[in-house]
Structure formats: C-alpha cells, structure tokens
C-alpha positions as CSV (number, residue, x, y, z in Angstrom):
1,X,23.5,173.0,-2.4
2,X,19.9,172.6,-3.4
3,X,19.1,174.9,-5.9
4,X,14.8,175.7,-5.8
5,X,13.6,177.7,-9.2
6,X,10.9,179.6,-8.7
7,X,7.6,178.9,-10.8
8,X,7.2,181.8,-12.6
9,X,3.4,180.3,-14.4
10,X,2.4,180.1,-10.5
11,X,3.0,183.5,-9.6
12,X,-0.7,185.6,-9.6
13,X,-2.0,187.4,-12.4
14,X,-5.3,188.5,-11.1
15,X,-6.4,190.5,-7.9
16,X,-7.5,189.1,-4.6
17,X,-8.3,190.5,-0.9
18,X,-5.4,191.3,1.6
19,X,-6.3,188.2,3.5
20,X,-5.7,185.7,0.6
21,X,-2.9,187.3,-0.4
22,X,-1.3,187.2,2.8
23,X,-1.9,183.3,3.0
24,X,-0.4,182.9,0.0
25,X,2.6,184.4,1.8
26,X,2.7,182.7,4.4
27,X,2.3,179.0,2.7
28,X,5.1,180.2,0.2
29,X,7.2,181.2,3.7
30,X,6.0,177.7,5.3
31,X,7.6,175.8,2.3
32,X,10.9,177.7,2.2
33,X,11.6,177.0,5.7
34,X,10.8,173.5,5.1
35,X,13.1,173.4,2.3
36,X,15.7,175.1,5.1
37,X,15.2,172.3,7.8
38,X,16.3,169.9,5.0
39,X,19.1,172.2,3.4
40,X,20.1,175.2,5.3
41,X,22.3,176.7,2.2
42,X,19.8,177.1,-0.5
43,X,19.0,179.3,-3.1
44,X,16.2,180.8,-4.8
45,X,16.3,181.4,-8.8
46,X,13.7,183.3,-9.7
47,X,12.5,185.5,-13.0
48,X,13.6,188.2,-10.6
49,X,14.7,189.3,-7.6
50,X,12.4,188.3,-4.6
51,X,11.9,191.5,-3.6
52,X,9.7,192.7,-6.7
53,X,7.8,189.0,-6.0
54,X,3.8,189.7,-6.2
55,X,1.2,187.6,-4.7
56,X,-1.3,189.0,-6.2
57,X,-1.8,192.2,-9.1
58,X,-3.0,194.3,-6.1
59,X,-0.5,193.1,-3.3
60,X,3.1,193.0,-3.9
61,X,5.8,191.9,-1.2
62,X,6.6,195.0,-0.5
63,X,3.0,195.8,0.2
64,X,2.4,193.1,2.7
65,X,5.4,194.4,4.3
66,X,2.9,196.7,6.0
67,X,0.7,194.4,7.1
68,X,1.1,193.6,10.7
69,X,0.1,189.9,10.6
70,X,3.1,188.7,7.9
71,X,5.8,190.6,10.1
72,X,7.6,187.2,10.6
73,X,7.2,185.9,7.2
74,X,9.2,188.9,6.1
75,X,12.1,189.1,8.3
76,X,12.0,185.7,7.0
77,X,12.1,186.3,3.6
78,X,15.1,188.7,3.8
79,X,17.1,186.0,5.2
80,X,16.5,184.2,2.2
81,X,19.8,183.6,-0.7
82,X,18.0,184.6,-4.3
83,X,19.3,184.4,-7.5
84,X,17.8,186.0,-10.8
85,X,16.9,186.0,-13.4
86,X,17.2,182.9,-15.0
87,X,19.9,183.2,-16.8
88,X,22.3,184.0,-14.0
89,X,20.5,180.6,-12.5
90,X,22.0,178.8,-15.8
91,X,25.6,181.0,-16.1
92,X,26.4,180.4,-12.4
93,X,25.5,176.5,-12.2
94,X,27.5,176.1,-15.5
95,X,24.2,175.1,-17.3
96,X,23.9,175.0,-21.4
97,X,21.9,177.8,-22.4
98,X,18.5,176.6,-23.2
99,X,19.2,176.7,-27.3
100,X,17.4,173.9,-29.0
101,X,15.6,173.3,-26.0
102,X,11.6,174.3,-25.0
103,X,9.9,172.9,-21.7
104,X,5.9,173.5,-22.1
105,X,3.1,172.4,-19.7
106,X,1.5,169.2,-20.4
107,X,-1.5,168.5,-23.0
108,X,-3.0,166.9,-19.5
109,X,-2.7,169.6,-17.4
110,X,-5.4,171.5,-15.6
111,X,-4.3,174.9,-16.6
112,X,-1.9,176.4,-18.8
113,X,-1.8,173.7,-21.3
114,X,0.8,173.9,-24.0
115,X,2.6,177.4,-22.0
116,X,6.2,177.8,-21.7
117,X,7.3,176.6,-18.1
118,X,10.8,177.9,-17.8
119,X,11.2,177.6,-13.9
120,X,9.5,173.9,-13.8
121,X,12.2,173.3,-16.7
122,X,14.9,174.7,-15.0
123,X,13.7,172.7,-12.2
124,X,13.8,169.6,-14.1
125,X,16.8,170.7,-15.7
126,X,19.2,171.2,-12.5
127,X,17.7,168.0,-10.8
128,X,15.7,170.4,-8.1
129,X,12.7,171.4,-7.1
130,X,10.1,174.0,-8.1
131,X,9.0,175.9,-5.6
132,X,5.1,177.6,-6.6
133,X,3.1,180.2,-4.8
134,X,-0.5,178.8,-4.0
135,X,-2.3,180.7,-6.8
136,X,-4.4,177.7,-8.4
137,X,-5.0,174.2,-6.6
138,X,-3.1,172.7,-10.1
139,X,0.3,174.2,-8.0
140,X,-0.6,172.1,-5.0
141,X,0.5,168.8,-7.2
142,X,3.8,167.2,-6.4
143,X,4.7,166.7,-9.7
144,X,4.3,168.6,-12.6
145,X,4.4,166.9,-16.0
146,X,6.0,168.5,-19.0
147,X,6.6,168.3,-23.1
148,X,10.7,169.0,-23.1
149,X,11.0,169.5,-26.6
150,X,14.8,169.2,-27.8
151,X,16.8,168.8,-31.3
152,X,18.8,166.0,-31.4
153,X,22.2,165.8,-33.3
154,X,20.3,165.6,-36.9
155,X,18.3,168.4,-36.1
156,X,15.0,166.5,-35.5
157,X,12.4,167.5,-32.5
158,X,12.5,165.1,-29.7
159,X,9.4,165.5,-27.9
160,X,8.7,163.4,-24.7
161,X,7.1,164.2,-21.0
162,X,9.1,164.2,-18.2
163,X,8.1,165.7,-14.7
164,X,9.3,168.0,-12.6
165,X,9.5,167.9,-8.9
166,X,7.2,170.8,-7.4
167,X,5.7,172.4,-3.6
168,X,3.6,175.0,-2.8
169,X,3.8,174.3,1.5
170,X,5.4,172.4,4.1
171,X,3.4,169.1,2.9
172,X,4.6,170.0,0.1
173,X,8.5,170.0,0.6
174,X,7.9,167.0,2.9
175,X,6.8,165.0,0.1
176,X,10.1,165.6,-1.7
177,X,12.2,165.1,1.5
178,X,13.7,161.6,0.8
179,X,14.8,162.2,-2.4
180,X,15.7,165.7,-1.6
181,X,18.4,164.4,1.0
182,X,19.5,162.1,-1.5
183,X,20.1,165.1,-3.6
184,X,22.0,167.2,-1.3
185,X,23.9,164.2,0.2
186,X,28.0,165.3,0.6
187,X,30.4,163.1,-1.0
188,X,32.2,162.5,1.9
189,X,35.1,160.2,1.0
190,X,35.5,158.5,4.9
191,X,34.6,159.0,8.4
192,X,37.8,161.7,9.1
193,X,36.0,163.8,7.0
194,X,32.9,163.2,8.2
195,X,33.7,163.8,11.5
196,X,35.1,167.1,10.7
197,X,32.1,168.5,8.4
198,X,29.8,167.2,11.3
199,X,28.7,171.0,12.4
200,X,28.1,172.1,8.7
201,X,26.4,168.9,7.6
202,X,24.1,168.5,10.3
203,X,23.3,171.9,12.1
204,X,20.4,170.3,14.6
205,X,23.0,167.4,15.7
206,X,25.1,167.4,18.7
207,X,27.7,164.3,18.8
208,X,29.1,162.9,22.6
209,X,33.0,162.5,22.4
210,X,32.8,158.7,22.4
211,X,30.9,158.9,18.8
212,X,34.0,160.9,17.3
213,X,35.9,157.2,17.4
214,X,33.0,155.5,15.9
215,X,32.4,158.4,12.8
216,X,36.9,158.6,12.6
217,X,36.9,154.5,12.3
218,X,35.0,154.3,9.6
219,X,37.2,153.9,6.1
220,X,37.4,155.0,2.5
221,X,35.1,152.3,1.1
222,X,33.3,151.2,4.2
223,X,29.7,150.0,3.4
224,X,28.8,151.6,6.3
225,X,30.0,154.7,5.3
226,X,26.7,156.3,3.0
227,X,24.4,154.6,4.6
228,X,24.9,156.5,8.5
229,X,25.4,159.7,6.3
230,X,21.7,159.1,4.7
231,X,20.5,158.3,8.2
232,X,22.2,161.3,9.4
233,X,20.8,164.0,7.1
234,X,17.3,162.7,7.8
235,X,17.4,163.1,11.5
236,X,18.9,166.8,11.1
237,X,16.1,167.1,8.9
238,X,13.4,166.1,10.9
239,X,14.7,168.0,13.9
240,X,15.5,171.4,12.4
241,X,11.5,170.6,11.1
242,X,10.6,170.2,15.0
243,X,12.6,173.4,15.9
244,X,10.6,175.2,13.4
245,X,7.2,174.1,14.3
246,X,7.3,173.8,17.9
247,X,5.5,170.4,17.4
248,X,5.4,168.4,20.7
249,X,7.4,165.7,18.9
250,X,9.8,165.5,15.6
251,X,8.1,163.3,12.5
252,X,11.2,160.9,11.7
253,X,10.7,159.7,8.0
254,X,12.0,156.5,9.4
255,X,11.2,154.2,12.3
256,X,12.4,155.3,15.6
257,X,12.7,152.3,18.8
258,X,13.5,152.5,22.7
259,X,15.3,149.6,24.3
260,X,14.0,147.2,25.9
261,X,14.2,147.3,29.7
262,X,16.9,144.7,29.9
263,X,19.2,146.4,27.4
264,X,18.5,150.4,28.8
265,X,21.8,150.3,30.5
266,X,24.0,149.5,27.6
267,X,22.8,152.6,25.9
268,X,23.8,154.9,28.8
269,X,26.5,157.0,28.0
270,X,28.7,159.9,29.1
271,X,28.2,163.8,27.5
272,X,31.1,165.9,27.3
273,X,30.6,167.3,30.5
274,X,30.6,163.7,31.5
275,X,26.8,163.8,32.5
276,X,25.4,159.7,32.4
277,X,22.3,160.1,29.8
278,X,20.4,157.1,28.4
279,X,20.2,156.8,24.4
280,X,17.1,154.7,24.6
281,X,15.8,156.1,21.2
282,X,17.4,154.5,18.1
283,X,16.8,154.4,14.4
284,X,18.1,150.9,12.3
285,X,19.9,151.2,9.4
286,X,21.7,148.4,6.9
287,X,23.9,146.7,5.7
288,X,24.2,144.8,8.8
289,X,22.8,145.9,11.8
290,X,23.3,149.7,11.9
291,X,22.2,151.6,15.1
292,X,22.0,155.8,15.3
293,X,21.0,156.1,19.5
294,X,20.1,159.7,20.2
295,X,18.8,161.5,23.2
296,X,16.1,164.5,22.2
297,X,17.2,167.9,24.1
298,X,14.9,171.5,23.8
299,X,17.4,173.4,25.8
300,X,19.3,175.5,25.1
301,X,17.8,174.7,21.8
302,X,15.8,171.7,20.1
303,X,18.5,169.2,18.5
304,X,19.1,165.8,19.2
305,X,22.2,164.5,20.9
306,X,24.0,161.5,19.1
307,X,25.1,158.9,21.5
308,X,26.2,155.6,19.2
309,X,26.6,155.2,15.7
310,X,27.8,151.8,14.2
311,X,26.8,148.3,15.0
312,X,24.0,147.1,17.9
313,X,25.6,147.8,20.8
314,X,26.6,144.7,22.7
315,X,27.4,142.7,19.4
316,X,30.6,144.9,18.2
C-alpha cells in the first residue's frame, strides 16, 4: 500500500482570496486522484485529520465546503483513507520512533531553510511520497532535498542530504509514476496467484478467458514472471488516469504498437461472450520478446481489455 505523508511546512500560513484557495483545492484533489489511478488503496498521514486541513488562514476545508464550485473535490475528499497524526503514521507501519533522528530543509532551499520537515522525512523515511498543497512554487519541485541528521552507535551526529520524493498536482504524481509502481509492485510468487489477485491488482483491466492459461502457466521463478506484472500495473495506471480525465486517449508511460496489416488476424481473439475482437495494440516487454495485446473499451466503463500476454504471437 502506498503510504503519502502529508507536508505539513506546505500547508498555508497566510490569507488569500476564495478563488486561490479553492485552486489550491482542487490541484491538491487533482494529485490524490492521480496518486489513486496508480494505487487505489492509499493512505494519507497527515499532522491531523484531513478534515481540520486549511488552505489558507481564512479558508479551511470545511469552509470551501460551501462553495458551490469545489462540490466534487469534496465528495472526493471524503472518500479519501487518512491517518494522523504522525505518530499513528510511525506506530501503525511499525516505524522506529524518530529518537536520535532530525530531518530539516536544506541550506539550498528556497524557503524554509534549516526548518524541521517531519512529513518530507517521514516521506523519506517510509520510502513514499510527500504529497504538498500548492502554497509556494518551492512545493511544485519533484524532489525535495533534506539534512537527516542521526547519531550513530558512538553517539556522533551524522549529517548528510538525502531527498525526498514530493507532488503538489497531477504532473506532479506523474512524475513519480515509474518508480511509484515499482514501489507498490505485489510480490506475487507465480502466475496462479497472479491470476487470482488479477481484479485487486489491476482494477481498470479486463482479461479474455484464453489469457487465464497464459498468466496460470507462468512458474515460481519464471523470468517472465516480474516483468508482465510491471507492464501490467503501468497499463492499469494509465487507464484508471484516462477514466479520470476523460482525455480522448490514455498516456502509456511506455511505447504502445498496432500490427501490421499482414499480422492483424493473428491478434484476433475470442471475449468471453465469444465476440471475435482484434488486439491490434500491443506494448513490448523483455527478456525475450514479451507482448501485452489489449483492446481499449469506454463502455460500460473506460478499461482496457487484455487479449495476449507472453511471447509474440506466432513464434510460441
């Protein structure tokens, strides 16, 4: 589960107008559902609960609630798993507490030089991300660097920079998405298993009965194994982003091909109504050569239909 900590230097400590606040919102509600097309089970940490979350000294959440223009954003919001304060966040993921231990903002920082920075360390901490309201362009920066500041086992200050992994927006979060999949990625021993996490792992995929061989074949061990899983996650990724945004077309953070006319009819296959549909679209993938063929469907929902995983089709 990806855990996101909540900035707590980004959150606003001055007043501003209705209408910056409620951007602020929206941006902030714009990056947790990008973080949700990526990994639907996240949580929040946060100082405190998200409910009490400001945006501004003159407009809390609950404020904007009123405001007829960030209706959506706060349905949203309620949907949302939180956890605070911070030291639930470190009891409940079995953390050390933070003895011994200091993070502090950067000598080369913008802003905020030498402050504590307890949800970027956290962040840093728990191998996540920091998630920032758009308060000051310096939270716009993918990467936050940091002074951790720890004793060692002879009670001497270790001091060195490390960065944390930050977003304010959509771009933001889709910045972070490779290695964010990598993060989240299941240890899934074999393809049995696979097979039969299929609907929790990979919410915006739908998988034709012939593919159920294919994903059940493949063994403890194979070297094929990670590699469809990565490629997997990434599509469900870029389509729950194409559900979200009603774009005309999903952004694959890899390559995506058609056939070529003479090889069209080896990628038509049967759906479980036994419907003929052509898998044209593929994505490659090694070791070997690795082929994922889908088939892009809006109704009754946007999700993409998996027709062939393994080898190119024709060679084995």
């Amino acid at each position: 589960m990806l855990q996101l900590l909540l900035n707590d230097l980004s959150i606003p400590n001055t007043a501003c107008s209705r209408e910056v606040a409620a951007a602020r919102l929206k941006q902030f509600v714009d990056a947790l559902r990008a973080v949700a097309s990526i990994s639907p089970q996240f949580v929040l940490n946060g100082p405190h609960s998200l409910a009490d979350l400001s945006f501004a000294t003159n407009w809390t959440l609950a404020a904007l609630r009123n405001d007829a223009g960030c209706t959506d954003e706060n349905i949203y919001l309620k949907t949302v798993q939180d956890r605070s304060p911070y030291g639930q966040t470190i009891a409940e993921l079995e953390g050390p507490p933070l003895v011994g231990l200091e993070y502090r903002i950067a000598e080369t920082a913008a802003i905020l030089v030498g402050e504590p920075a307890l949800g970027l360390g956290l962040a840093h901490q728990f191998d996540g991300l920091a998630l920032s309201i758009f308060s000051h362009a310096f939270w716009s920066e993918p990467g936050i660097d940091l002074r951790r500041l720890s004793l060692d086992e002879g009670g001497d200050i270790q001091d060195e920079t490390v960065t944390s992994r930050n977003a304010c927006s959509e771009e933001g979060v889709a910045h972070h998405q490779e290695a964010l999949v990598l993060l989240i990625r299941p240890n899934i021993v074999d393809g049995a298993q696979l097979w039969a996490e299929r609907e929790l792992l990979f919410p915006n995929l739908r998988f034709i009965p012939r593919t159920r061989q294919q994903i059940e074949d493949l063994s403890h061990g194979d070297r094929m194994l990670n590699p469809i899983v990565e490629r997997l996650l990434a599509l469900d990724g870029a389509i729950g982003a194409w559900r979200r945004n009603r774009s005309p077309y999903p952004v694959f953070p890899f390559s995506v091909n058609g056939e070529s006319r003479t090889r069209r009819a080896l990628a038509a296959f049967a759906d479980e109504n036994g419907t003929i549909l052509n898998f044209e679209e593929h994505a490659k993938f090694t070791p070997g050569e690795g082929r994922l063929h889908f088939l892009l469907q809006t109704e009754p929902e946007r999700r993409a239909l998996i027709g062939h995983v393994g080898r190119k089709i024709g060679i084995g």
